[in-house]
SEZARO-60332 format. One record per residue (C-alpha): x, y, z; residue in one letter. Coordinates in steps of 0.2 Angstrom, whole numbers, padded with zeros to 4 digits, always signed. Each point is the difference from the previous one (the first is absolute). Layout:
<pts>
XYZa ...
</pts>
This chain:
<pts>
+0034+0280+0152x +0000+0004+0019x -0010+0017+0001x -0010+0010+0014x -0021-0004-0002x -0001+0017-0009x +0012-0006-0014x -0011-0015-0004x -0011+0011-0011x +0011+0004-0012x +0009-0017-0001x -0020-0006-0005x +0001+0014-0012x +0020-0005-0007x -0008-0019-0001x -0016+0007-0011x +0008+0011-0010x +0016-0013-0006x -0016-0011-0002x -0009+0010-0010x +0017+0004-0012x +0007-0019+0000x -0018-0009+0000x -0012+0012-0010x +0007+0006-0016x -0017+0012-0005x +0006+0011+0017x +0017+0001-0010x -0010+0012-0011x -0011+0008+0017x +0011+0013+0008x -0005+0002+0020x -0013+0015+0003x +0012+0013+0008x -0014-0001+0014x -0005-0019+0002x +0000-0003+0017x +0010-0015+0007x -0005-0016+0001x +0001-0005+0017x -0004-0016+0012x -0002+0000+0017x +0001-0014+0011x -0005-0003+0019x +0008+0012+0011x +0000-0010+0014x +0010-0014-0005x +0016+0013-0004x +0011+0001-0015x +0000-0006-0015x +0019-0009-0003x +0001-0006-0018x -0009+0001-0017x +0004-0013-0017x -0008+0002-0017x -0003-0014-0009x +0005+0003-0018x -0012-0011-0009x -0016+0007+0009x +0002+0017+0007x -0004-0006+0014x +0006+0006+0017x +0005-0008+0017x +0002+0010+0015x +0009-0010+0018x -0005+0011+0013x -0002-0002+0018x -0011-0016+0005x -0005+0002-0018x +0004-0004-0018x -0011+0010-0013x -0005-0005-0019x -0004+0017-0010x -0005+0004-0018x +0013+0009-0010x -0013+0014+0004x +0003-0004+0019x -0018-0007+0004x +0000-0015+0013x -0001-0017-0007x +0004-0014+0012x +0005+0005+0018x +0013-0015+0012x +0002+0000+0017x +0016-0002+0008x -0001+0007+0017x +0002+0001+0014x +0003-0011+0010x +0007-0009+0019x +0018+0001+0000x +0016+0005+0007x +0018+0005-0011x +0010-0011+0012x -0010-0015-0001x +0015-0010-0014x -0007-0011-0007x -0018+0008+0001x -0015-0008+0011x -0008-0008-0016x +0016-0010+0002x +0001-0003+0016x -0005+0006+0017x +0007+0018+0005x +0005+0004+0018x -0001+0018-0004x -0018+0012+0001x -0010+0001-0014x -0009+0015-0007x -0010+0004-0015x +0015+0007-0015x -0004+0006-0012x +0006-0007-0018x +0011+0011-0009x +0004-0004-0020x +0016-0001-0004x +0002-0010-0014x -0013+0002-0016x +0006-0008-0017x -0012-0007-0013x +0008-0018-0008x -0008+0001-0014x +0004-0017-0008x -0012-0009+0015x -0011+0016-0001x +0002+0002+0020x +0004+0013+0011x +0014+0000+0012x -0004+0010+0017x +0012+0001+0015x -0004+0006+0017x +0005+0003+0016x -0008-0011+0012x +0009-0018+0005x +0016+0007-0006x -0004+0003-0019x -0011-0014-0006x -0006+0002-0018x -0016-0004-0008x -0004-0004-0019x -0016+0009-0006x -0008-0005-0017x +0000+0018-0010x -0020-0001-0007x -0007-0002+0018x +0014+0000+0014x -0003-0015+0005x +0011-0010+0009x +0011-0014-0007x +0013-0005+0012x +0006+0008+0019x +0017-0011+0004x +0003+0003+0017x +0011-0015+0005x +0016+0002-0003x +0013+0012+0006x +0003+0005-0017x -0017+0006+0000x +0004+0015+0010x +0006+0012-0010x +0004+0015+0013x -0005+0006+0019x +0001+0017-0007x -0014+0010-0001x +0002+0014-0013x -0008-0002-0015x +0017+0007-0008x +0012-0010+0008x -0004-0014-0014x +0001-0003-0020x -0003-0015-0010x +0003-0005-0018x -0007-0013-0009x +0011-0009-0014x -0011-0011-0013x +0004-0013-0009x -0009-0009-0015x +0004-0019+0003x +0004+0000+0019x -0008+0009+0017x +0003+0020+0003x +0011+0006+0013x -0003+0014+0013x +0014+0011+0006x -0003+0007+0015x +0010+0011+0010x -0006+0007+0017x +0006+0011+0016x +0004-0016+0014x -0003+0013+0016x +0014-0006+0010x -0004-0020-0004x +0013-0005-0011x -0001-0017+0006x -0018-0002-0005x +0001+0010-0017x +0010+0002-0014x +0002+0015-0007x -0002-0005-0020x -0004-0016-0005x -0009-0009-0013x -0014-0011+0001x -0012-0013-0011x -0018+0007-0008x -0006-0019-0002x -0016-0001-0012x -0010-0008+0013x -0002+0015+0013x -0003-0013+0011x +0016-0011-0003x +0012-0005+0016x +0012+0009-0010x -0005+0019+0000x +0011+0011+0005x +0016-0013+0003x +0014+0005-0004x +0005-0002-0017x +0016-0010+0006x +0004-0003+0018x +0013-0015+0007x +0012+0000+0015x +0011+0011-0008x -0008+0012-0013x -0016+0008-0002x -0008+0012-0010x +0001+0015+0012x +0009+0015+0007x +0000+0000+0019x +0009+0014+0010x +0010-0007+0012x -0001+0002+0019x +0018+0008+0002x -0005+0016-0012x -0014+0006+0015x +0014+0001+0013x +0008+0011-0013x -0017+0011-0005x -0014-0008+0016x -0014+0008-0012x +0007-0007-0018x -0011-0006-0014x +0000+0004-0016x -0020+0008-0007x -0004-0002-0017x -0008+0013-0011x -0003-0009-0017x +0004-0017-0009x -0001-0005-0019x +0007-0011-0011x +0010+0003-0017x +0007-0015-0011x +0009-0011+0010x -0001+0008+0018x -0009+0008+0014x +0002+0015+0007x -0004+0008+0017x +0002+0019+0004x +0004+0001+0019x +0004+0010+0015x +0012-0005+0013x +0011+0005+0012x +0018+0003+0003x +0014+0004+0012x +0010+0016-0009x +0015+0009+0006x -0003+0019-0004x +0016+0010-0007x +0010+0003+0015x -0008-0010+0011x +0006-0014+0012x -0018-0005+0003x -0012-0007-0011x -0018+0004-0004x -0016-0012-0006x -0006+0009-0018x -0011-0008-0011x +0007-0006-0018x -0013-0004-0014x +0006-0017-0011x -0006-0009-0014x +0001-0017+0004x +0001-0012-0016x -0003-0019-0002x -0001-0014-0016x -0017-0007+0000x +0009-0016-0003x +0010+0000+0015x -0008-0012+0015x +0016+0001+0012x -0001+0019-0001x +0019+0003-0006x -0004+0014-0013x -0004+0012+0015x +0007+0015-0003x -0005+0018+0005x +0007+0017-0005x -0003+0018+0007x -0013+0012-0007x -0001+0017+0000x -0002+0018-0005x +0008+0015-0001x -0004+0019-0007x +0009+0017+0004x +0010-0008+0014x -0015-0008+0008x -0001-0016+0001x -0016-0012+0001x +0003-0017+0007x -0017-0006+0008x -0010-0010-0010x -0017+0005-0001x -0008-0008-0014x +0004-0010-0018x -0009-0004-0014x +0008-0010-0018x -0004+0008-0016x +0004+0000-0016x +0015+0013-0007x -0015+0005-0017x +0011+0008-0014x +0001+0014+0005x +0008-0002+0018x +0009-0010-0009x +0011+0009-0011x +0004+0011+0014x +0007-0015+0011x +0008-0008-0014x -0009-0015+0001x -0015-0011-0009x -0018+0005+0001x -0003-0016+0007x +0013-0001+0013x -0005+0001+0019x -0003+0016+0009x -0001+0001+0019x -0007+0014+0007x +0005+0005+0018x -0004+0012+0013x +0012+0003+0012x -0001+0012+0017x +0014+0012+0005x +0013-0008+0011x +0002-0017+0009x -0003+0003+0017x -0018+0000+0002x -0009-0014-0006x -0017+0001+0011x +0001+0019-0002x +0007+0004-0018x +0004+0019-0004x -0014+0005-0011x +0014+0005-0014x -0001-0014-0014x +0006-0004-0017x -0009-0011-0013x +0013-0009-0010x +0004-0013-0012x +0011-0013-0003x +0006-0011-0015x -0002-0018+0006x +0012-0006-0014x +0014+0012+0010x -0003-0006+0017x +0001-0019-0009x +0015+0006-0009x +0007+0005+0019x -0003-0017+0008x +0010-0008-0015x +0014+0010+0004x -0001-0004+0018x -0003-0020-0001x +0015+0001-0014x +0013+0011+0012x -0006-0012+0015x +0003-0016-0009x +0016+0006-0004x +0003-0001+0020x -0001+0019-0001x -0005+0008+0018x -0014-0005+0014x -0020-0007-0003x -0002+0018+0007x -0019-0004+0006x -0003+0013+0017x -0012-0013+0008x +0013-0015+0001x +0011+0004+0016x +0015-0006-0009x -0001+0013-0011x +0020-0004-0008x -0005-0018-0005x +0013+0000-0017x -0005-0004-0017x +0006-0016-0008x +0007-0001-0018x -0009-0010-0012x +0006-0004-0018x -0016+0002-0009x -0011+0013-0013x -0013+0010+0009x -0012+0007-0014x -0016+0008+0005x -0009-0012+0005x +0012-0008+0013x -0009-0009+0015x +0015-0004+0013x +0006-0012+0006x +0003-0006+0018x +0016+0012+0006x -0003+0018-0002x -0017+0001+0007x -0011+0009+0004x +0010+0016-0006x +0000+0020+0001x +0005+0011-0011x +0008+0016+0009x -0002+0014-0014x -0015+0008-0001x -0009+0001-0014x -0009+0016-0002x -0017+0004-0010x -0001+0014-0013x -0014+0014+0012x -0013+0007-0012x -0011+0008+0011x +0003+0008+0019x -0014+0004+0014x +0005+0009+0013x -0014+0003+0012x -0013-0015-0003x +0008-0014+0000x -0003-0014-0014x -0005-0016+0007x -0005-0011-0015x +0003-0002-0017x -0007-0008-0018x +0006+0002-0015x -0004-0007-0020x +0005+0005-0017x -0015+0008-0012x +0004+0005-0019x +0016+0000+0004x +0002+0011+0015x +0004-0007+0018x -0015+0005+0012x +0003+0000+0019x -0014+0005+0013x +0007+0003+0015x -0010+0001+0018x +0005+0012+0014x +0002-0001+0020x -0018+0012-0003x -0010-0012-0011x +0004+0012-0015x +0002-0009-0016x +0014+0006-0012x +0002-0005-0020x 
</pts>
């Protein structure tokens, strides 16, 4: 959730009260107090925002990535451990960082800001990203915070130069009987050459193991990676594509994004940069990356149409949700919220829509795309590829659901939009954030505001 400081409280107070409805069961039976004030933390003004906040599920327990800080709380939002991660000397043009080797650049004291913040529960660690050396990761043991492993020495350590805490999502995929894997996606600032822009790396058991954060596969030819290529910024000079949420669903990863792209409006001889938000899906299985495929996303109500992502969450449809959408009480909702237009990502209109989407229906989508383009049907139709009329190639084979590629047709875009069904409009306070999950039956979202106001 990327939010304003003031919006922090009630994000602590959304953490407490899921806590208190999924972890207690005697506050199941405890209605608030009308008047209860909020509970509320704090932290050190000084060292700047807060960037990210994770529950873990089995505790309660809460960790916060700030700025030059990562936070261990109570479910009641006391203090319990305290880490350091900033600041520090270094310069975002030093590549590979001075720890690696010497920097001709000045050096000033940065400070660290979390951008990555994901518990992996199977080794009981914590995963914290920054910004200093070009995105280096630590792994912090969840009872006390203390440091198991730093890799530094390797250009796949560097995750991304950029420094927004929002320009970055990871997923963790775990397996029983072999290592996890991370997902991570990131903004690449203008450094496409250094960074991919999704790619999949190794969670080894040993935090200190050679083989953090490799690649899962990587050889002359392939590797498990989306890079943009070079050609797309003579196209768009200030392309990349920003991710706003990441999660995983049976056999694939998915990544809501922001990028974007080079339209001609109606009656127009010139074109125009917009924004256009995607889904962007891959198998979890699939090490050379040829399951990439991302589709459009959007929203519209009354005319008005919502195209800029602003926040997601997955959910659960409940039973009653899902009798209206003609679907299964256990089939995955995602909630969206989406600013008016497509022209103004730094500045969005503060007219937005909350929305949801079917994720079945958007799959549903992608197979009818990878069917029609195997049948040599039309172009891979990705905006950021400077060729953007590279053909389809017919295959003779079945693609069910859970199809994974091959390598022709790849990475692919699907040109349709799919559009979310809008259940609730703001037109003055824009909603920034969102989270969502089902309670005796009924689908629950809380909503935050540009404002810091929390809706329900």
């Amino acid at each position: 959730l990327i939010m304003s400081p003031a919006m922090w409280k009630w994000t602590c107070l959304v953490s407490h009260l899921l806590l208190s409805t999924t972890v207690s069961p005697l506050s199941r039976q405890q209605p608030l107090h009308p008047k209860r004030p909020f509970i509320t933390f704090t932290g050190d003004q000084a060292e700047g925002n807060f960037n990210h906040l994770v529950v873990d599920e089995r505790t309660g327990h809460i960790y916060l990535g700030a700025v030059n800080r990562i936070y261990k709380l109570s479910n009641d939002l006391k203090v319990l451990v305290t880490h350091q991660t900033g600041p520090d000397d270094d310069n975002p043009k030093c590549y590979p960082p001075r720890i690696v080797q010497t920097c001709n650049e000045p050096l000033t004291l940065t400070n660290n800001i979390n951008k990555v913040l994901l518990i992996d529960y199977k080794e009981n660690r914590l995963l914290a990203c920054g910004s200093l050396y070009q995105g280096i990761c630590k792994l912090l043991r969840l009872d006390d915070l203390f440091k198991l492993g730093e890799p530094f020495h390797k250009k796949e350590h560097y995750l991304s130069g950029v420094n927004d805490s929002g320009s970055v999502f990871g997923v963790i995929v775990s397996y029983s009987n072999m290592d996890d894997k991370l997902f991570i996606a990131t903004a690449v600032d203008g450094k496409p050459e250094y960074f991919p822009t999704i790619s999949s790396r190794k969670l080894t058991k040993n935090s200190e193991a050679d083989g953090m954060f490799a690649y899962v596969f990587h050889d002359e030819f392939v590797a498990s990676m989306i890079k943009i290529p070079s050609d797309t910024f003579t196209i768009i000079p200030d392309f990349d594509i920003y991710y706003i949420y990441g999660f995983s669903s049976g056999n694939f990863v998915y990544f809501l994004t922001l990028q974007p792209e080079m339209i001609s409006p109606p009656g127009s001889t010139t074109k125009e940069q917009v924004y256009t938000s995607k889904l962007v899906r891959l198998c979890k299985e699939d090490t050379a990356f040829n399951s990439y495929v991302e589709v459009p996303i959007g929203c519209e109500k009354n005319g008005v149409e919502y195209r800029l992502l602003q926040a997601a969450y997955l959910s659960k449809a409940g039973a009653i949700l899902a009798r209206s959408l003609d679907v299964g009480p256990e089939d995955d909702i995602l909630f969206t919220v989406f600013s008016k237009g497509q022209k103004r990502k730094m500045k969005s209109l503060d007219e937005s829509a909350l929305c949801i989407f079917v994720l079945k229906k958007i799959n549903d989508r992608i197979k009818d795309r990878l069917q029609s383009c195997y049948r040599g049907e039309g172009t891979l139709d990705l905006a950021w590829l400077k060729v953007k009329d590279i053909p389809c190639s017919s295959a003779l084979l079945t693609i069910d659901d859970n199809f994974c590629g091959l390598d022709m047709n790849a990475p692919l875009g699907v040109s349709s939009m799919v559009r979310g069904l809008p259940i609730f409009t703001e037109d003055g306070d824009r909603m920034t954030s969102v989270i969502a999950y089902v309670y005796k039956n009924h689908s629950l979202a809380f909503v935050g505001t540009k404002s810091g106001k929390l809706k329900k």
